[in-house]
DOFI-352249 format. One line per field, with one value per residue (C-alpha): residue number from 1; residue in one letter; x, y, z. Coordinates in nm, 3 decimals, padded with zeros to 5 digits. Example, Ala and Ser with C-alpha at 12.3 -4.5 7.8 and 13.67 -1.06 7.14 Angstrom:
BEGIN
n	(1; 2) .
res	(A; S) .
c1	(01.230; 01.367) .
c2	(-00.450; -00.106) .
c3	(00.780; 00.714) .
This chain:
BEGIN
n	(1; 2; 3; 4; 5; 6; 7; 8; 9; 10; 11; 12; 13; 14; 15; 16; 17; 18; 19; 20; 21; 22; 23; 24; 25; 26; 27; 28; 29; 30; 31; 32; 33; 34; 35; 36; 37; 38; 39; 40; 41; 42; 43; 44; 45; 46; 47; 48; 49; 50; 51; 52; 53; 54; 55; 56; 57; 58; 59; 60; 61; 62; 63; 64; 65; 66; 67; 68; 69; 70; 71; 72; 73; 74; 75; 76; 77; 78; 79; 80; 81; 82; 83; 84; 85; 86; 87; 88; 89; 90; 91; 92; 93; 94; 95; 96; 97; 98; 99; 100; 101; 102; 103; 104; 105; 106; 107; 108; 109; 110; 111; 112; 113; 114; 115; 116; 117; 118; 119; 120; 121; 122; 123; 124; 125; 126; 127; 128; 129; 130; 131; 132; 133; 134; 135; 136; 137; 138; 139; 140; 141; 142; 143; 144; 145; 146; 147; 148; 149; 150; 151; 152; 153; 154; 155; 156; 157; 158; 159; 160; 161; 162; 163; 164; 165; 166; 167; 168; 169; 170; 171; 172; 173; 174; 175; 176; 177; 178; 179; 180; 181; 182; 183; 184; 185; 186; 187; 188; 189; 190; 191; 192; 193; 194; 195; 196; 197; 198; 199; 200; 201; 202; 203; 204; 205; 206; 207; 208; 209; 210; 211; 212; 213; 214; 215; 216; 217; 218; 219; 220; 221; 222; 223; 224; 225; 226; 227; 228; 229; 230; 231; 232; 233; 234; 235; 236; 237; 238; 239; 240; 241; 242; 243; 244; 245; 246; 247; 248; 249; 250; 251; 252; 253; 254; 255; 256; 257; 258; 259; 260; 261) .
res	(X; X; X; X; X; X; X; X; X; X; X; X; X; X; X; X; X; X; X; X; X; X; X; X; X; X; X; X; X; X; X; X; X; X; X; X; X; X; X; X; X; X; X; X; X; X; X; X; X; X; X; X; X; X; X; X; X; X; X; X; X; X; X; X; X; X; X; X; X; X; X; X; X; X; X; X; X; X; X; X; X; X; X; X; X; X; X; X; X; X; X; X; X; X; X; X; X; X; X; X; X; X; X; X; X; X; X; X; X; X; X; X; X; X; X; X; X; X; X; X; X; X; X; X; X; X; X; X; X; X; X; X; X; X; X; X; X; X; X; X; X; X; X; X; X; X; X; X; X; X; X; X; X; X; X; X; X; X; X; X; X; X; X; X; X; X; X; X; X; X; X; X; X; X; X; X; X; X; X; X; X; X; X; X; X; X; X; X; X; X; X; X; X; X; X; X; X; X; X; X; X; X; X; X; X; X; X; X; X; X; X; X; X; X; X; X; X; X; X; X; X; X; X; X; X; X; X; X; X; X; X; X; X; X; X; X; X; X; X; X; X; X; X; X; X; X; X; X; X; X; X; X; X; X; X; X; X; X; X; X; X) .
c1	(03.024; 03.393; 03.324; 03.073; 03.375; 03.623; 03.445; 03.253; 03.523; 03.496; 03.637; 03.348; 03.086; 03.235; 03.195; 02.852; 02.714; 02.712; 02.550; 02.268; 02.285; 01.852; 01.778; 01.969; 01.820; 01.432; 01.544; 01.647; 01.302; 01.094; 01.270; 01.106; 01.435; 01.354; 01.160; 01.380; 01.616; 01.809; 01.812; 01.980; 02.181; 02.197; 02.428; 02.622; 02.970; 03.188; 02.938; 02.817; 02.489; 02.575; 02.655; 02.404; 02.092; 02.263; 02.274; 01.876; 01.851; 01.799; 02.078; 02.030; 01.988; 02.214; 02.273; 02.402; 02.598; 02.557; 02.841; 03.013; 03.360; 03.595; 03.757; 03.431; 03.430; 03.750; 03.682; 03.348; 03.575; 03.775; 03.476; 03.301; 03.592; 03.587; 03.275; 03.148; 02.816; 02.994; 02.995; 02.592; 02.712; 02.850; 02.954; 02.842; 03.014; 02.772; 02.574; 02.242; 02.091; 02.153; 02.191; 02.326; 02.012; 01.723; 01.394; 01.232; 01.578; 01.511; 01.306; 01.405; 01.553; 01.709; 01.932; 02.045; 02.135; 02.190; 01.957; 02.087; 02.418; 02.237; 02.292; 01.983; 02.075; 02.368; 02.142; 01.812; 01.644; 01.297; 01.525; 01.713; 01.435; 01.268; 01.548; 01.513; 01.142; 01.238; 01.493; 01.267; 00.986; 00.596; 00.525; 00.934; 00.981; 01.174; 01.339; 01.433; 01.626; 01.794; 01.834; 01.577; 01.800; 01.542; 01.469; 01.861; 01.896; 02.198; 02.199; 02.319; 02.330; 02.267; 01.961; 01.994; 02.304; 02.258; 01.941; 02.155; 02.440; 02.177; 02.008; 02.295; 02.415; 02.109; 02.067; 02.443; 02.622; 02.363; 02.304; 01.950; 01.912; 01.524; 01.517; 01.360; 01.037; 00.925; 00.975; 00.653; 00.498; 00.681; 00.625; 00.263; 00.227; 00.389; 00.136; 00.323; 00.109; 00.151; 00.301; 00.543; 00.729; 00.971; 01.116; 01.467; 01.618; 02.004; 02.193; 02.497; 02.772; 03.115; 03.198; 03.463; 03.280; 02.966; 02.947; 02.759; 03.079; 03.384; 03.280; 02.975; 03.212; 03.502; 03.184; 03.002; 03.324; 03.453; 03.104; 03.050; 02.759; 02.873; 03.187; 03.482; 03.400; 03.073; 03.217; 03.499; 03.239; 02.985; 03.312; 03.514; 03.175; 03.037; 03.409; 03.414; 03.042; 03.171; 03.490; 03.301; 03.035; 02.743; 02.721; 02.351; 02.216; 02.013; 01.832; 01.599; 01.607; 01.384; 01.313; 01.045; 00.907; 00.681; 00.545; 00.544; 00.181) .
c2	(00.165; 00.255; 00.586; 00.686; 00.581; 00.781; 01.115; 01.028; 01.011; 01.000; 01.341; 01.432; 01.294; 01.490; 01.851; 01.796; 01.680; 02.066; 02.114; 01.895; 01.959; 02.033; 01.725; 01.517; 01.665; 01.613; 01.265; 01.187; 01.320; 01.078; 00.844; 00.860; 00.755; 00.853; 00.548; 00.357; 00.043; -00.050; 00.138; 00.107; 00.300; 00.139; 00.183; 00.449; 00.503; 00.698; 00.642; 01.042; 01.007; 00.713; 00.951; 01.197; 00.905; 00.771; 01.069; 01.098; 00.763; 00.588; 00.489; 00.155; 00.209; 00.089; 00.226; -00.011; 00.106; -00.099; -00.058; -00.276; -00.044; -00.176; 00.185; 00.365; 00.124; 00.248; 00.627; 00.514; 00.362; 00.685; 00.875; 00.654; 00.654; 01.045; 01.073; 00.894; 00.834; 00.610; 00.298; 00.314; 00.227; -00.055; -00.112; -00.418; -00.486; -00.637; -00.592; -00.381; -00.662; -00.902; -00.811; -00.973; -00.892; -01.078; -01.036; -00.738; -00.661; -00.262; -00.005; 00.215; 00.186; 00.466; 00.517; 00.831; 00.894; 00.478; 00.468; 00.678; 00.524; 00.151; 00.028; -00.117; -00.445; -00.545; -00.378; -00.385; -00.058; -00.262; -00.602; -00.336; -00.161; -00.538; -00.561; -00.272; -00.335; -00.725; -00.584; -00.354; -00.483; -00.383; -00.043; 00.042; 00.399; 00.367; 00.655; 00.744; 01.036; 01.148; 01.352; 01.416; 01.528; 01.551; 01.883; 01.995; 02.333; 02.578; 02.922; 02.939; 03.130; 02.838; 02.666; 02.346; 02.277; 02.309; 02.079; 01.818; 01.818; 01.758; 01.479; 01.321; 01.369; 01.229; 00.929; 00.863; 00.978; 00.855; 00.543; 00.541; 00.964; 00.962; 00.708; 00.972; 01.061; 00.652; 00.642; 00.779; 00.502; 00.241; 00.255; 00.306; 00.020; -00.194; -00.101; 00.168; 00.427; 00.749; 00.831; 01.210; 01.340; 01.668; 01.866; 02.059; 02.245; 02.272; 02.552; 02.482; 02.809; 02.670; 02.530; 02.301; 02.114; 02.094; 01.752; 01.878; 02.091; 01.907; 01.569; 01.591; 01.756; 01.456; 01.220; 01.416; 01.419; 01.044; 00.963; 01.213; 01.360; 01.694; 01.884; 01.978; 02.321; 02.281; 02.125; 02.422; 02.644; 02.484; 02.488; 02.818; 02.985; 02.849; 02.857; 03.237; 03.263; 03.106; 03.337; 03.616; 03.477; 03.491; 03.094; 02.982; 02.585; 02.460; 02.070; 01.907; 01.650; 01.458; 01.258; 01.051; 00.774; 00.576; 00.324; -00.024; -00.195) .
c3	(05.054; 04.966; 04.798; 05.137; 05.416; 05.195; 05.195; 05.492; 05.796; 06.195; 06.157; 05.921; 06.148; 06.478; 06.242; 06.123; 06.497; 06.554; 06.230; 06.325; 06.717; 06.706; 06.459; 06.722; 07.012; 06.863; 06.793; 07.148; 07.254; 07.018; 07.191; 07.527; 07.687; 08.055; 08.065; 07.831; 08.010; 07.710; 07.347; 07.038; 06.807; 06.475; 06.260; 06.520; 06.319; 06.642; 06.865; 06.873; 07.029; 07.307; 07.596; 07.499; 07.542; 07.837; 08.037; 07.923; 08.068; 08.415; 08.606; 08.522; 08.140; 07.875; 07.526; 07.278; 06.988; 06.633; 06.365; 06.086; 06.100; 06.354; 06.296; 06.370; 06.703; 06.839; 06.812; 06.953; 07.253; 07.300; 07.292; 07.575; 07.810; 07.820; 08.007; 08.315; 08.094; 07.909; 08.157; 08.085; 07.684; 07.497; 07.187; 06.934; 06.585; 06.365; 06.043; 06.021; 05.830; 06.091; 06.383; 06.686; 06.926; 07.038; 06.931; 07.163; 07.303; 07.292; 07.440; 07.183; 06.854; 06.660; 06.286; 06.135; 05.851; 05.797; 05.500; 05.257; 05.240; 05.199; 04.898; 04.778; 04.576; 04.843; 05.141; 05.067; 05.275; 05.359; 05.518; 05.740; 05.858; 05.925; 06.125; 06.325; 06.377; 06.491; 06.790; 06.939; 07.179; 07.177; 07.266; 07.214; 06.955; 06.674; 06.546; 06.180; 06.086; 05.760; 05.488; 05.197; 04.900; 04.659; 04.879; 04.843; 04.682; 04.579; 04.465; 04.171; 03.862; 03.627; 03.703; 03.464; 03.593; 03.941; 03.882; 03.661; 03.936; 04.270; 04.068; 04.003; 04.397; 04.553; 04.291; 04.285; 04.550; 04.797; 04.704; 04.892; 04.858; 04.948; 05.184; 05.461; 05.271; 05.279; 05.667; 05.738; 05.527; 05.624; 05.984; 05.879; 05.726; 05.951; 06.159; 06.398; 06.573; 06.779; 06.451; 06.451; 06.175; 06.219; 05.962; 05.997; 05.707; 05.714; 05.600; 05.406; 05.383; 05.338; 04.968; 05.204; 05.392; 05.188; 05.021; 04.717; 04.613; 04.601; 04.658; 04.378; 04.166; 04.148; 04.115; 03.813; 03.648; 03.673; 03.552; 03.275; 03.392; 03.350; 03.131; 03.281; 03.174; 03.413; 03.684; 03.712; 03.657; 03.988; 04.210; 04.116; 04.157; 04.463; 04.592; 04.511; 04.716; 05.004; 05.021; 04.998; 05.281; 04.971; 04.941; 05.046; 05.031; 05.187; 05.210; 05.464; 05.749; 05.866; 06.190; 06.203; 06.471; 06.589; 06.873; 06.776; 06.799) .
């Protein structure tokens, strides 16, 4: 996942936790967690949504954090030790495909935006979400959130091209990009119930910080999807949107869940 961590930073995550402040917050309530003793974040990169699901929690609950970067670990650390929720948290290095849990360990089990950045031959999606499934006990809620990019949209003047460039994005750039329509399924046929699926759209305005500007660009170009021509074409003009305030896209999120049977 060297391309993801490089575009994809701590610094990255911390801006776009405002962007998806309501996804979170929905995904917290799936998770029933003022019942919940122990729950688990898999997959938690700086460790975002520890202290948030602690202070949801009883005073004896505990929030583990799951991640494979030691350097996502230690701004999850710094992060922890700013807030007195953060002695109901700790922190576990270890791989989403085998993880270093029990069977049944959690109340609660939740991953966002994990699947899109699996790799599927090195990663396969169904082994993780095994995984998930074999850490959380009968009756726990697991909770799936992520983006759909099939449903990501710009507005732009040149329709082929905008349609060429978001293909490429989600079947590229993600290397999983429509993981979060197959949630729904999979926990249905793994025999979840009190099934709940929420849709959020998320506006994108700033040709900076959007990934499907800069980042899609220096990927469509090292691949040859698109000319240079094009690609200076999709970033001087969505560049020139956003100075002006004009640049709209927009894609959706999903959080799904369910109660194991």
């Amino acid at each position: 996942m060297g391309d993801f961590e490089k575009h994809v930073s701590s610094e990255y995550l911390k801006k776009s936790a405002g962007w998806h402040a309501e996804v979170k917050r929905e995904s917290y309530a799936h998770m029933n967690l003022g019942a919940a003793r122990s729950v688990l974040d898999a997959g938690c990169g700086p460790g975002l949504d520890l202290v948030p699901m602690a202070e949801r929690m009883p005073e004896d609950g505990l929030v583990t954090g799951l991640d494979l970067s030691p350097d996502m670990l230690k701004v999850a650390e710094e992060i922890l030790a700013e807030s007195p929720a953060g002695k109901k948290c700790r922190l576990a290095r270890g791989s989403v495909l085998a993880m270093p849990f029990a069977e049944a360990s959690f109340d609660a089990v939740r991953a966002e935006r994990l699947f899109q950045v699996l790799p599927q031959d090195s990663c396969p999606p169904a082994a993780v979400f095994a995984e998930l499934c074999r850490v959380l006990r009968p009756g726990g809620r697991l909770v799936l959130v992520d983006v759909d990019w099939a449903t990501v949209s710009v507005d732009f003047p040149d329709l082929d091209l905008e349609r060429k460039l978001l293909r490429f994005f989600g079947d590229v750039c993600r290397p999983n990009g429509y993981a979060a329509r197959q949630f729904r399924g999979w926990l249905a046929r793994a025999g979840f119930t009190d099934l709940r699926v929420h849709s959020f759209p998320q506006f994108m305005e700033s040709a900076t910080d959007c990934p499907i500007v800069g980042w899609l660009a220096e990927e469509a170009k090292k691949r040859g999807v698109a000319t240079d021509a094009e690609i200076d074409r999709w970033t001087g003009t969505l560049a020139g949107l956003a100075a002006k305030k004009q640049m709209f896209a927009s894609v959706n999120m999903l959080v799904v869940s369910g109660t194991k049977a």
